[in-house]
Each structure stands twice: as C-alpha cells, then as structure tokens.
N, C-alpha and C positions, 0 to 999 in steps of 0.2 A: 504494500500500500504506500502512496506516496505522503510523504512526511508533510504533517498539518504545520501551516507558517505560524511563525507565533509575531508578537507583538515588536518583538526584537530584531524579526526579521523586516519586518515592515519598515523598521526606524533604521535597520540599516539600507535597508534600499531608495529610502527618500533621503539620507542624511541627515536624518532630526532625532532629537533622544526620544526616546518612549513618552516621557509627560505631553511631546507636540502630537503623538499621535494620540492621546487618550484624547489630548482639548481637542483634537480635528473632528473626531468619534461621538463625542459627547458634548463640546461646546462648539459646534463650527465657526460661529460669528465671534468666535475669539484669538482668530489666529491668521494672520494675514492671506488675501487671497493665495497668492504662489506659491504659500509653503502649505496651503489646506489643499490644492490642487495636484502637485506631488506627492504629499502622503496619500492622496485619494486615486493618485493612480498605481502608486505602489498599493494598495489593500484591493487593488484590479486587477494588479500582474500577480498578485501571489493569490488571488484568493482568499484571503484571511478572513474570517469572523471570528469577533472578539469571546472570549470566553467569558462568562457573566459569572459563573461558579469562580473560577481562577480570579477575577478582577474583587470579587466581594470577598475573600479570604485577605487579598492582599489589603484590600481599603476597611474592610467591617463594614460595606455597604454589599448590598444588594443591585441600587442605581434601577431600584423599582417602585413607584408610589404606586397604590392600591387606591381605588373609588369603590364604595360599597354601595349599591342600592336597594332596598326591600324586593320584594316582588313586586311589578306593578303591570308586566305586559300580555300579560292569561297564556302566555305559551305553554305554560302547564299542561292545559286543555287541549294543547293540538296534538291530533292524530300521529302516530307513530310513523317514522319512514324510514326505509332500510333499502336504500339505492341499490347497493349491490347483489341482491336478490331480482331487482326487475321492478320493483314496488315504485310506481307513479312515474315511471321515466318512458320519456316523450316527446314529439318536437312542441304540441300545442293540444288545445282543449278551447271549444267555442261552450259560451256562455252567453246566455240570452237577460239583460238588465238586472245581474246577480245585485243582493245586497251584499254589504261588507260584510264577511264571516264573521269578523269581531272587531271591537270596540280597541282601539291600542292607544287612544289620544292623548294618555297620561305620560306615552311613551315622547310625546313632544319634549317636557321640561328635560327630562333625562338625556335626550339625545344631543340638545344645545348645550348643560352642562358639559355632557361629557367630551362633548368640540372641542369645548374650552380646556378643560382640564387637560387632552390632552396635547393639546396646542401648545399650555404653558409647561407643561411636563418635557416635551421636546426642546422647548428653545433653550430651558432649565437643564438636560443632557439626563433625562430622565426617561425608561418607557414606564408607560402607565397599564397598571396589570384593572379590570373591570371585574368586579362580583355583583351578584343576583342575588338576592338570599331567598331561596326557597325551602320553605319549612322552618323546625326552629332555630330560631338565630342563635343558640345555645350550642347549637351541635352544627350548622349549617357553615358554609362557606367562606365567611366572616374569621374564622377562627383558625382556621386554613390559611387565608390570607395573609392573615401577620406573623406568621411564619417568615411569608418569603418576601415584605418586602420592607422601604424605609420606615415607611410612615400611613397612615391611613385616613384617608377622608371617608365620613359616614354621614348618610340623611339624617337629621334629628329624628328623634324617636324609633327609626329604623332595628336598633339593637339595645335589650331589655339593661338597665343600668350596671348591674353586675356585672354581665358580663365586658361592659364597656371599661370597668375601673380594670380588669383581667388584661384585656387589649391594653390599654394604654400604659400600664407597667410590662409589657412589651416593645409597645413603639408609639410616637407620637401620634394622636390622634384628632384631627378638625373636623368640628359639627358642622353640617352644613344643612343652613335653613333651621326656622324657628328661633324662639328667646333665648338668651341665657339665664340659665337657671342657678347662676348661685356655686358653678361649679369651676373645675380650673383646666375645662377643653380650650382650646382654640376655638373662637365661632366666627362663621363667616355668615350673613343673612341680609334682609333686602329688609325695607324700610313698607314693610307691609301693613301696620296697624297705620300708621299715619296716612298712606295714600288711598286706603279703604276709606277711613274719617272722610276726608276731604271729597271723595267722589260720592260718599253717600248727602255730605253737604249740597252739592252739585245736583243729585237726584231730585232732594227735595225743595231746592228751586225753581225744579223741570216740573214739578208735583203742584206746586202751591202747599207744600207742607203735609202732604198726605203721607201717610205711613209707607214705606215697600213693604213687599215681601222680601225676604231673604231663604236663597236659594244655598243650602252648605253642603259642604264632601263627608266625606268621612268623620266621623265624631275622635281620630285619632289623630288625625294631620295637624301639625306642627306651625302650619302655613295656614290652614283652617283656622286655627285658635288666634293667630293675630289678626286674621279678617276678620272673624267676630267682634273682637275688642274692639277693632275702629270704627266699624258697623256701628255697634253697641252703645258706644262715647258718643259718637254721633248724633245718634238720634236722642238718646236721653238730652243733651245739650241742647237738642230744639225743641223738648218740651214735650217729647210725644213717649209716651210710656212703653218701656221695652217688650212688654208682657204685651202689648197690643197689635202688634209686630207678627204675622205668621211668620214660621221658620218651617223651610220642606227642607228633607234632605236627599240628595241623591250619592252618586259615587264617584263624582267629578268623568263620567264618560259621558259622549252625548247623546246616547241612547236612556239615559236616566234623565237627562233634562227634557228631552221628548217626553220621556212618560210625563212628567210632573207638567210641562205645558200643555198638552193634551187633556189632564186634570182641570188644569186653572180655566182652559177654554169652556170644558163642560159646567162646572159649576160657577163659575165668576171670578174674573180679573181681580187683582190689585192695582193700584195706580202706578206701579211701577216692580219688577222683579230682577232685583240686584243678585247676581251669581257668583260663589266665591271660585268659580273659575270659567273658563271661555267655552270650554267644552261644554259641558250644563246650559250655559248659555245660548250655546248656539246650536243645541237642539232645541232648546223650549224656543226659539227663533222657529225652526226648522217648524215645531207646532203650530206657534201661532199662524204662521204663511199659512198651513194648510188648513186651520181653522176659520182664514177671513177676517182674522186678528190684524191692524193695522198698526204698528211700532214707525213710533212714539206714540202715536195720535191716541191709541187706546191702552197701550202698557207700555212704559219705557225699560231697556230690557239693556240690561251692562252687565261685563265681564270682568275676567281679572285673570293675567297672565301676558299675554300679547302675543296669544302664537297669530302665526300671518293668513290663517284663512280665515280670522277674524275682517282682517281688511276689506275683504269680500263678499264676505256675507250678505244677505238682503234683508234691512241694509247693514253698512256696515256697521260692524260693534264698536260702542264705547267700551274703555278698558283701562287696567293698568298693566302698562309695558315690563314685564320684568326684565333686568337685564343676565340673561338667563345664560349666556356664553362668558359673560365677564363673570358670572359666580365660583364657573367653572376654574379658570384662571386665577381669582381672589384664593382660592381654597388651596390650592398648588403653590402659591406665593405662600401665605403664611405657614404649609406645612414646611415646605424648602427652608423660610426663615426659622422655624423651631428645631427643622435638623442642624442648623448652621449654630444656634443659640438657645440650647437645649434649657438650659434655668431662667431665661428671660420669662415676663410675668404673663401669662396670656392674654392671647389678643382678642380685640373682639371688632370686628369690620360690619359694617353695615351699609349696602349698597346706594343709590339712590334710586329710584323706580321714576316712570313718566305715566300719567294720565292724559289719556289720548281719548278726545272727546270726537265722537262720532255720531249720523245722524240716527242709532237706535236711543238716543236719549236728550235729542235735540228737537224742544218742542218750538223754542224760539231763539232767536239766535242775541 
C-alpha cells in the first residue's frame, strides 16, 4: 500500500513549517494568498487528509463544535427505505395535486440556525458535528456528543437540567434561545418578549383596542414563554384584562393553524389573531381565504419568526423578523470565546429582532 502523507510531508513540499499548514487547513484567511496556495497545492500533489484523531491528541482538541437540537422534523414517522434491496428506486412517479405528506415548517428556524453556525464554525477553523435528539435526552444523542467534540450549543429547554450540569462538567456549553435562568451557561437569545409587546401594541391600534386572540405553540417552548410575557405586559398595560383574552393552542405547524382558523370561521372571529409563530399563522390565513374571511378588514392576523413565504402570503404577513442565521453564528462566537477563556464570567447576548409590518394587519395606514 502506498505510504499515507503526513503533515510533514506536506510542509516539506511547500516549504513552510507544519503550524503554516495547520493555519492554511483551518484558518485560511490567515495566511497570505501565495503561501495558502502552495500548501494547497502540495495537500493536491500528495493527497493528504488531515488526521483529526492525530491532531486532537496533539492539541486536546477535537477542532469539532457540536449543535444539538430536540426532535422537531417527524422523520421519525417516515417509512422505512432500504435502497439496496430495490425498495422505491426509480427514474420518476407522477402524482396528480398531492398534498404535502407532512408538516416540516419548524424545520425552517433550525435550518437558518444551522447556516449560520456552520458558517461561523468554518471561518473559526472548526467543523460543526449536528445532533437530533430522539427519544430521551438522558440516554439519546446528546450524550454521545460530548464525547467527541469542543464544546456544545443546545436549544433551551431541549435537555432535562441534570443532565445539562453532567455535559457541561465535560465541555463548555451555550443555551440557545429562551431567558436566563439564574444559571452560569453561556446564553445567546433574541429580544422576543419586547418585540411581541410592541407589535401587540400595534395590533390594538389596528383594533381600536379590542382584545386578540392569541394563537400559542407548544406549552414547552422556551420562545413561546417570552411571547407570552410581551403579549401579556401588553395588553394588561392597555387596560384590557388578561383573563378576557382567548388563548388556542396549536403546535407551531401550519396545519394546526388551519385547524384552529377553520374553528374561529365557524363559530366567530376575534378582532384580530396574533400567532406566536408564522406557521400557525399562515395557515389560519390559508382558512380564512377559504372561508370568505377578509384580512384585515375582518380579523387582523400577524406572525412571528420571518420565515420568507410569509412575504407572500395573501396577503402578506405582518411579523417579527428573527435574525435567525446570525443566532447561529452569535452561538459559535461565544462558544469559541469560552474555549479561548474558559473562567471568564458568562455571557449573555441578546439579538435585536425587526417588526415588519404588512398588509395582514394594516387597517389604515
């Protein structure tokens, strides 16, 4: 077999010590074009891929951050497939006005996060390892994980607290999304309770002061519970009693917000139905069109997230934009900084969000 190149040899074929070819490797933008271009043609002529086991012995890194996210995309539920038996393999399949199999739209927040995180994870000279957690978090993937890499970003509330003090006396650990609680994670979160406030202010200017409805996710969600609170602060602040307030809940897909609009059209409107996410939203949308429900004119109807087929929508949705690729990157940054300055005091970052007013809540301008 022919002899695997090692790092050595690479450095000798370009002329540069081994530390120029790590920074080529792992910090590109730090080492002048000519000489990143010559060790990049020497790791061409030899072949070379870097040993990640060899390199983490020598450093006591890995040079792998870890992103953990709950379960959120029902692939659980999908059908089994085993290609190399024959099983569904094909050039094509006509399909006559299928609906969508399922529901993935929660998979939006997660997939801009993860851009980002790995965006900043590359230019950082890091690859970014991704986990799922399916089943319990006690025993599931999570645990696995910090095994093999630096550091670990996790969703709030995503993994049961115990187990989270267990992790982080393994490796540094950043909450991502939701409050802090009093504890000494790293947090990184978006300014959710206050641009909730302020667009529910906005609502019931659109209203003349009539109460919404409030449209919520999950009774677990971390993001849920500060949209409540600004909701909440909100409206007591205008005098209107919280208790007076319907509250539906769905499951932030937009096939739950359908249902519940489909609800609201058979039995009677609110003067407006505030949604703590775009999804929900824009299926109780999707209802009222087919109900004869006119938005604004008869229920003002706003979101909160900013994914982009909100822009589209008929009409389009008012919202709060989250900045949902930079959360990813904010979260990457301050773990990089707590590997860099392990006893510093934790951090706590909070985004800014934009409220994007559109004509589903635009009764007059």
């Amino acid at each position: 077999m022919r002899k695997t190149p090692t790092v050595y040899d690479v450095a000798d074929r370009a002329g540069v010590s081994i530390a120029t070819v790590s920074r080529v490797l792992r910090t590109p933008d730090t080492v002048r074009p000519a000489t990143r271009e010559r060790v990049l043609d020497a790791v061409a002529e030899l072949g070379y891929v870097p040993s990640g086991s060899a390199r983490g012995l020598a450093e006591r890194r890995t040079g792998v951050l870890g992103l953990y996210f709950p379960r959120f995309d029902a692939m659980d539920e999908v059908a089994a497939l085993d290609v190399l038996s024959g099983d569904r393999v094909g050039p094509f399949t006509i399909v006559q006005d299928a609906e969508p199999r399922d529901d993935r739209g929660s998979m939006l927040f997660q997939d801009d996060v993860l851009r980002g995180a790995e965006l900043e994870a590359w230019r950082r000279g890091f690859v970014l390892m991704v986990g799922i957690g399916r089943g319990d978090p006690r025993t599931s993937t999570v645990r696995d994980m910090a095994g093999r890499v630096d550091g670990l970003v996790v969703l709030a509330r995503s993994i049961p607290d115990d187990v989270l003090v267990q992790l982080s006396a393994r490796v540094p650990v950043v909450i991502l999304a939701g409050p802090r609680r009093g504890d000494r994670y790293d947090h990184v979160t978006v300014s959710d309770a206050e641009a909730m406030g302020e667009l529910t202010r906005h609502v019931l200017a659109q209203t003349g002061g009539r109460a919404p409805a409030y449209l919520a996710g999950p009774a677990d969600s971390p993001d849920g519970a500060q949209r409540w609170q600004g909701f909440s602060e909100a409206i007591e602040a205008a005098g209107v009693p919280i208790a007076s307030v319907p509250v539906l809940r769905g499951d932030f897909t937009r096939s739950s917000g359908r249902r519940i609009g489909e609800e609201l059209v058979a039995r009677g409107l609110p003067a407006a139905l505030m949604s703590s996410n775009d999804r929900m939203a824009l299926g109780a949308l999707d209802a009222f069109r087919d109900g004869g429900v006119r938005v604004p004119v008869d229920v003002v109807v706003t979101g909160f997230d900013g994914i982009d087929v909100g822009a589209v929508s008929a009409p389009p949705l008012t919202t709060v934009r989250q900045p949902m690729i930079q959360l990813g990157r904010a979260a990457i940054q301050v773990l990089a900084h707590r590997l860099s300055a392990p006893d510093a005091d934790p951090v706590s970052v909070s985004l800014p969000v934009e409220i994007v007013l559109r004509r589903s809540s635009l009764r007059s301008s």
